[in-house]
C-alpha atoms as an extended CHARMM CRD file, in Angstrom:
* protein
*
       145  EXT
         1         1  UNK       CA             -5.4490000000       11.5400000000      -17.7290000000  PROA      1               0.0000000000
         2         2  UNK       CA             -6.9240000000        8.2790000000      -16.9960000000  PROA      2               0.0000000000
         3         3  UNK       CA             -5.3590000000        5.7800000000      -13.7460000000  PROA      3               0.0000000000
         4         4  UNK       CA             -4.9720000000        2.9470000000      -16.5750000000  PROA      4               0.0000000000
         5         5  UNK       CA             -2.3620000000        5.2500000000      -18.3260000000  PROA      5               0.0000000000
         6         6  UNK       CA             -1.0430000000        6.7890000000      -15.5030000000  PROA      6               0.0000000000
         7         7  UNK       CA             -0.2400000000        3.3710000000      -14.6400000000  PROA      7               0.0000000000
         8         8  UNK       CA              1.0190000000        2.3840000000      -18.0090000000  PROA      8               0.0000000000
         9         9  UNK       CA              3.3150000000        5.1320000000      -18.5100000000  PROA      9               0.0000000000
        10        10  UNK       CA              5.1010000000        4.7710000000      -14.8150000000  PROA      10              0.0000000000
        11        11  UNK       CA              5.6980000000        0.8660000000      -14.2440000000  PROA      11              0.0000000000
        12        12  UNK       CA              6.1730000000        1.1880000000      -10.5630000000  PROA      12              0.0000000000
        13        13  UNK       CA              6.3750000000       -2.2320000000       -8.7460000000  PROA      13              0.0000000000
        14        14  UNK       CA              4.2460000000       -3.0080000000       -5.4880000000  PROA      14              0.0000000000
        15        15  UNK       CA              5.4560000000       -5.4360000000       -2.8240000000  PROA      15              0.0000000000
        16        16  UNK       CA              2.6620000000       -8.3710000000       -2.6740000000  PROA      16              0.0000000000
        17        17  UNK       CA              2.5990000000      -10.7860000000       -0.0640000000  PROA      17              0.0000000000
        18        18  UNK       CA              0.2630000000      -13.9300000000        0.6250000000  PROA      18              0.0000000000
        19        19  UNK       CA             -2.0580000000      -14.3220000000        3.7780000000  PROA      19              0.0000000000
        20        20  UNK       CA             -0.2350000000      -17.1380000000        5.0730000000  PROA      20              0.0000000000
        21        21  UNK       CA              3.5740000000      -15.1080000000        4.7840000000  PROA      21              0.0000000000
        22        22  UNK       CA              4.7800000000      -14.6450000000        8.8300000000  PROA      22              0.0000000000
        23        23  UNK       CA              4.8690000000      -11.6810000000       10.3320000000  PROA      23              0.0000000000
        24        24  UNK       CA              9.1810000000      -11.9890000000       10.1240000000  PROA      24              0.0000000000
        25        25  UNK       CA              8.6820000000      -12.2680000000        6.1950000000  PROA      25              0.0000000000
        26        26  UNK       CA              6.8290000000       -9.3660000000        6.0650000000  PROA      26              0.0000000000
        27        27  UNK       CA              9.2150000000       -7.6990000000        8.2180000000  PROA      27              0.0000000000
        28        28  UNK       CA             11.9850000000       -8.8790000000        5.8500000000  PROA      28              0.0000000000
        29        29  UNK       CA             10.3840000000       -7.6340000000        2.6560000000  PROA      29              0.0000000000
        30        30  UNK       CA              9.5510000000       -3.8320000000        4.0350000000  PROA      30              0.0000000000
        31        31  UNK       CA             13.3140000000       -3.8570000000        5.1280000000  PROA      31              0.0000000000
        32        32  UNK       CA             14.2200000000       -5.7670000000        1.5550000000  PROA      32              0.0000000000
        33        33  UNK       CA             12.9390000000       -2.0090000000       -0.1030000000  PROA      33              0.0000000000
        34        34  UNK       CA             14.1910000000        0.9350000000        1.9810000000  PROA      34              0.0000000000
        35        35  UNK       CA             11.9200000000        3.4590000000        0.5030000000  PROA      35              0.0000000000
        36        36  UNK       CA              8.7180000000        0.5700000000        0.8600000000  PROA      36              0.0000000000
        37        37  UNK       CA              5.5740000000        2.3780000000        2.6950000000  PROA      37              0.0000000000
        38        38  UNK       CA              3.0660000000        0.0250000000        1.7670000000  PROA      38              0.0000000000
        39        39  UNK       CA              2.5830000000       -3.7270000000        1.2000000000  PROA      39              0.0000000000
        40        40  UNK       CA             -0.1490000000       -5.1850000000       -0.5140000000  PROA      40              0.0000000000
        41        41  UNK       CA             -1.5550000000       -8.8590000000        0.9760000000  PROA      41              0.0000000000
        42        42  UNK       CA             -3.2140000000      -10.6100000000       -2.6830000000  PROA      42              0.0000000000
        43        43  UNK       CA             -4.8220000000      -14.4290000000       -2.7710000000  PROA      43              0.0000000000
        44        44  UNK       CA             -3.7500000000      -17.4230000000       -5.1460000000  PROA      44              0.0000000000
        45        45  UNK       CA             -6.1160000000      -15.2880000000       -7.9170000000  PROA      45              0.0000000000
        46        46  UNK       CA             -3.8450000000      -11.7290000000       -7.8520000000  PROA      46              0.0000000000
        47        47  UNK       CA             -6.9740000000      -10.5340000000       -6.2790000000  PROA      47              0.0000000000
        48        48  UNK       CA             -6.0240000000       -7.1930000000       -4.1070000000  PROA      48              0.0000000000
        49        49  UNK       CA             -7.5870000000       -8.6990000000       -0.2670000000  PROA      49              0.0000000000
        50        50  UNK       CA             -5.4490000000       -6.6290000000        2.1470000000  PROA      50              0.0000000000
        51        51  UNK       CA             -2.8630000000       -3.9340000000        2.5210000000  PROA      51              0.0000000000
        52        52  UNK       CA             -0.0660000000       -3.4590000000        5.1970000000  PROA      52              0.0000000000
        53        53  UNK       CA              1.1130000000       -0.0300000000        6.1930000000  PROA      53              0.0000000000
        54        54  UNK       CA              4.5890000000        0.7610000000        6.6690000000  PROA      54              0.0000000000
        55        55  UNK       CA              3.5320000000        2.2480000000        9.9090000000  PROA      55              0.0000000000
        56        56  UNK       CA              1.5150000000       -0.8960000000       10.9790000000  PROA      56              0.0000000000
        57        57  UNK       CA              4.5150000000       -3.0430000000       10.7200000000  PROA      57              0.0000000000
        58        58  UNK       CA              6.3310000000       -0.4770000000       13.1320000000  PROA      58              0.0000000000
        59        59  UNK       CA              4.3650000000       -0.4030000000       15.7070000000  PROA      59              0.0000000000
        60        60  UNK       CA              3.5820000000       -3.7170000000       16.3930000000  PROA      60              0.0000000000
        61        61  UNK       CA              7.5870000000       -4.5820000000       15.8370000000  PROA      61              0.0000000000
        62        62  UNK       CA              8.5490000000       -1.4780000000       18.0560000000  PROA      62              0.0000000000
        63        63  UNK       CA              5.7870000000       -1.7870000000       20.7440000000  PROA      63              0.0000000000
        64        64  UNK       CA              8.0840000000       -2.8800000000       23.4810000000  PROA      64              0.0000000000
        65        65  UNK       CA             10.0460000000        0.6520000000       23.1010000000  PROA      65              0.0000000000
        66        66  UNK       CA              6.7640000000        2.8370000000       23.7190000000  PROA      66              0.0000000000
        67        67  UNK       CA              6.5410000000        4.2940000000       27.1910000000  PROA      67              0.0000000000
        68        68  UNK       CA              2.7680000000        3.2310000000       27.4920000000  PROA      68              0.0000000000
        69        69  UNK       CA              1.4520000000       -0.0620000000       26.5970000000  PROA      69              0.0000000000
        70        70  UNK       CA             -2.4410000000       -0.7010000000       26.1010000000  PROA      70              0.0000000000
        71        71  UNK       CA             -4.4360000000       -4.2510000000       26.5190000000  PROA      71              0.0000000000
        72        72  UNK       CA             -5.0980000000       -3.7520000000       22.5250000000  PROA      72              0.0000000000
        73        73  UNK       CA             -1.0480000000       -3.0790000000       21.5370000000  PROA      73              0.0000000000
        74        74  UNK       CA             -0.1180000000       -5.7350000000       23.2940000000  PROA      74              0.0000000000
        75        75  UNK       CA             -3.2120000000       -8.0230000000       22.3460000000  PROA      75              0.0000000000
        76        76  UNK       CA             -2.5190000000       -7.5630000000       18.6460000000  PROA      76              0.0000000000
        77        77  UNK       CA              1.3760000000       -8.0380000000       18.7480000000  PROA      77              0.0000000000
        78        78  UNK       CA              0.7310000000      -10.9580000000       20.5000000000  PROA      78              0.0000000000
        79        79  UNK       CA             -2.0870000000      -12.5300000000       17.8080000000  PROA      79              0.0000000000
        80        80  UNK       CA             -0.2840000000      -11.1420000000       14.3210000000  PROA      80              0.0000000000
        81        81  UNK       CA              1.5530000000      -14.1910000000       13.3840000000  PROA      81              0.0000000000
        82        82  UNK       CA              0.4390000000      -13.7860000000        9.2910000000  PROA      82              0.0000000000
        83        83  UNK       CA              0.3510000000      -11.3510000000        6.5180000000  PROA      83              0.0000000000
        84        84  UNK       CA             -4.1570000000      -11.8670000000        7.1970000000  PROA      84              0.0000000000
        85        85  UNK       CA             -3.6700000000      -11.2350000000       10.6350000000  PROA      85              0.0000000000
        86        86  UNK       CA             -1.3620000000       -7.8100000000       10.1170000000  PROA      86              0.0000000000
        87        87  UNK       CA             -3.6240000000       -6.4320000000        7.2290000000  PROA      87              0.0000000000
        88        88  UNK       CA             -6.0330000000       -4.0250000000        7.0840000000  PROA      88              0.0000000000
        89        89  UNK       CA             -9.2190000000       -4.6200000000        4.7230000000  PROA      89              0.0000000000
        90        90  UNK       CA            -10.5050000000       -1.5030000000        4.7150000000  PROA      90              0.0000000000
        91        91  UNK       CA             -8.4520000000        1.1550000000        2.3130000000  PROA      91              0.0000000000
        92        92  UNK       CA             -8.4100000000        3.4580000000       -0.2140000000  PROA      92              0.0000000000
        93        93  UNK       CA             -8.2110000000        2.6680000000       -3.6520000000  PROA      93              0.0000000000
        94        94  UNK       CA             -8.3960000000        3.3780000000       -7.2020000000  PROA      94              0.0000000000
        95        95  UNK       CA            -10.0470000000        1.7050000000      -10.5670000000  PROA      95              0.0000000000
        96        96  UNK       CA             -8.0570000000        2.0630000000      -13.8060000000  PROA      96              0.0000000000
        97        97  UNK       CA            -10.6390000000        3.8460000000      -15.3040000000  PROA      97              0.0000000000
        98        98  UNK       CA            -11.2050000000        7.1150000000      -13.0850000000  PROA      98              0.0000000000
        99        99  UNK       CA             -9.2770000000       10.3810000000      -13.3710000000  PROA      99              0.0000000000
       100       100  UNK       CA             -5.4860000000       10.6580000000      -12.3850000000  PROA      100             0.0000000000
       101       101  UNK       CA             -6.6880000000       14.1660000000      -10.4080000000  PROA      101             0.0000000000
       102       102  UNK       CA             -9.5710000000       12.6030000000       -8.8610000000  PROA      102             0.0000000000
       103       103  UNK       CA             -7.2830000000       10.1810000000       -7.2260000000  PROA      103             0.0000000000
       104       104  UNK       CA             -4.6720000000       12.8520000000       -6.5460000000  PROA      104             0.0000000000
       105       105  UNK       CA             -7.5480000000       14.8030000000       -4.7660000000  PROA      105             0.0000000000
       106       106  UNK       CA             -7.8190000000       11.4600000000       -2.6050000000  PROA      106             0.0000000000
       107       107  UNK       CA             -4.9910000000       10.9150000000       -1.5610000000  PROA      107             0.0000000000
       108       108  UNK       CA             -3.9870000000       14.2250000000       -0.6510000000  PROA      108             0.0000000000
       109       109  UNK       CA             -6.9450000000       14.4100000000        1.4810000000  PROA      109             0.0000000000
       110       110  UNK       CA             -6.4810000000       11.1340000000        3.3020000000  PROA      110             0.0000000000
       111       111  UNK       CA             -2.7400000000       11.4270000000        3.3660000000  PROA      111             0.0000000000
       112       112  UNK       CA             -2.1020000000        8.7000000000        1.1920000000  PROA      112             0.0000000000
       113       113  UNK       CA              1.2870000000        8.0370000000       -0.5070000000  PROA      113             0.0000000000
       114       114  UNK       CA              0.2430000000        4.8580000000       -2.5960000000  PROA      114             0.0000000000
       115       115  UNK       CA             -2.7060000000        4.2210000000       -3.9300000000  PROA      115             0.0000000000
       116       116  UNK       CA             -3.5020000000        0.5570000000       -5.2940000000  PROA      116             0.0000000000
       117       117  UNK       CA             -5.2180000000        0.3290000000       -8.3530000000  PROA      117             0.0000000000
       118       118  UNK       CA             -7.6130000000       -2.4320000000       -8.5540000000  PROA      118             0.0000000000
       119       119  UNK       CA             -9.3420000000       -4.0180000000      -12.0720000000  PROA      119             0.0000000000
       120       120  UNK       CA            -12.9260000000       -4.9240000000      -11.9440000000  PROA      120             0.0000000000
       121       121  UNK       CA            -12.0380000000       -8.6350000000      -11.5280000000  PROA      121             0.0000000000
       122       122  UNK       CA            -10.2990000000       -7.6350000000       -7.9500000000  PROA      122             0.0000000000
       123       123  UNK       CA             -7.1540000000       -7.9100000000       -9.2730000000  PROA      123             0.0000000000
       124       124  UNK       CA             -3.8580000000       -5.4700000000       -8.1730000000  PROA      124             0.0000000000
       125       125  UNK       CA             -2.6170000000       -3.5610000000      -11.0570000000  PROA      125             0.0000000000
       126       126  UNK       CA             -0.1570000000       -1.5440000000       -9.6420000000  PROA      126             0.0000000000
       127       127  UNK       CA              0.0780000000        2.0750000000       -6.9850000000  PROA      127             0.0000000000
       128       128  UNK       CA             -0.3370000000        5.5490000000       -8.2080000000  PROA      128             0.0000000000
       129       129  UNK       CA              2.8130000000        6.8060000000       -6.1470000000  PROA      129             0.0000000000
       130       130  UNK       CA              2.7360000000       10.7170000000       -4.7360000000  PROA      130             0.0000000000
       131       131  UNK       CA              6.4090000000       11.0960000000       -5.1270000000  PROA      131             0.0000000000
       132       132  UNK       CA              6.2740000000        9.7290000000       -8.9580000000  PROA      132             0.0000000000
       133       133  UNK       CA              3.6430000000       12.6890000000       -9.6100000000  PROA      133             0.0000000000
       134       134  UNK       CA              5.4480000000       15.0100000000       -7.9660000000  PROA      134             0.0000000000
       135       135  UNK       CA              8.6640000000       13.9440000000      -10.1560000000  PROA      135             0.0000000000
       136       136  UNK       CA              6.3390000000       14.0470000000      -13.1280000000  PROA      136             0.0000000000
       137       137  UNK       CA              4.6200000000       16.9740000000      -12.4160000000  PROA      137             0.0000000000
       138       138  UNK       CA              8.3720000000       18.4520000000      -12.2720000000  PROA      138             0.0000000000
       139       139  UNK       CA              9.3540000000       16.9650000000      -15.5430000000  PROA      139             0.0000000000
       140       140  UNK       CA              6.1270000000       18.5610000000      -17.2880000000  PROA      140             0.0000000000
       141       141  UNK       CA              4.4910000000       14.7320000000      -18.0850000000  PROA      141             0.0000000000
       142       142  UNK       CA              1.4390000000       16.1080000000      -16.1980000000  PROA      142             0.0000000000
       143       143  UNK       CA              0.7020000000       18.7730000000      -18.4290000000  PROA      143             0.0000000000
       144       144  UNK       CA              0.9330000000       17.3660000000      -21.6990000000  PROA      144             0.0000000000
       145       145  UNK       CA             -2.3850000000       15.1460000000      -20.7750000000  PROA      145             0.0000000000
């Protein structure tokens, strides 16, 4: 099976943000979605430029409760004041038109829950979600393909 129908068949939404959204706002929207592990920073064009980790957001909001602090913790809570500032540039991804178990393979081996799905143009066309292939590797959908 192909990411493009993979995607197609399981509409999952993915949390965008733009650069210029505060750190508080991005707070808000990974507390908006209880079961939200990744957030996906996009410009004016839809174009995929940055992604935000669940666990990202956690540390820099729950640095003051760790027993150790180092110069770069507290240098980067400190300086994140935007969605550009908190987000990574540098992640793994997948194109609509490679194989559903290639991508599985991925993100099993980087411990990955969401993968974005990007379109040639740069645009974000949705996450290929562990848990959602799990649930349809349960329900049989995997098989039939």
């Amino acid at each position: 099976m192909k990411v493009s129908e993979w995607i197609r068949n399981h509409r999952r939404s993915v949390i965008i943000a733009l650069p210029d959204l505060s750190m508080e706002e991005v707070l808000d929207r990974f507390l908006a979605e209880p079961c939200l592990r990744d957030l996906y920073v996009v410009d004016d064009d839809h174009r995929l430029i940055g992604h935000i980790s669940h666990k990202r957001i956690a540390e820099l909001v729950l640095a003051q409760h760790r027993p150790v602090h180092t110069r770069r913790q507290i240098m980067e809570r400190v300086a994140c004041g935007s969605a550009r500032e908190l987000m990574q540039t540098d992640f793994p991804s997948a194109h609509p038109d490679e194989d559903l178990d290639d991508v599985l393979h991925r993100q099993l081996e980087q411990y990955v829950e969401d993968m974005p799905v990007i379109a040639a143009d740069g645009s974000l066309l949705g996450a290929v979600n562990l848990s959602a292939v799990l649930r349809a590797s349960r329900l049989g959908e995997l098989n039939n393909h």
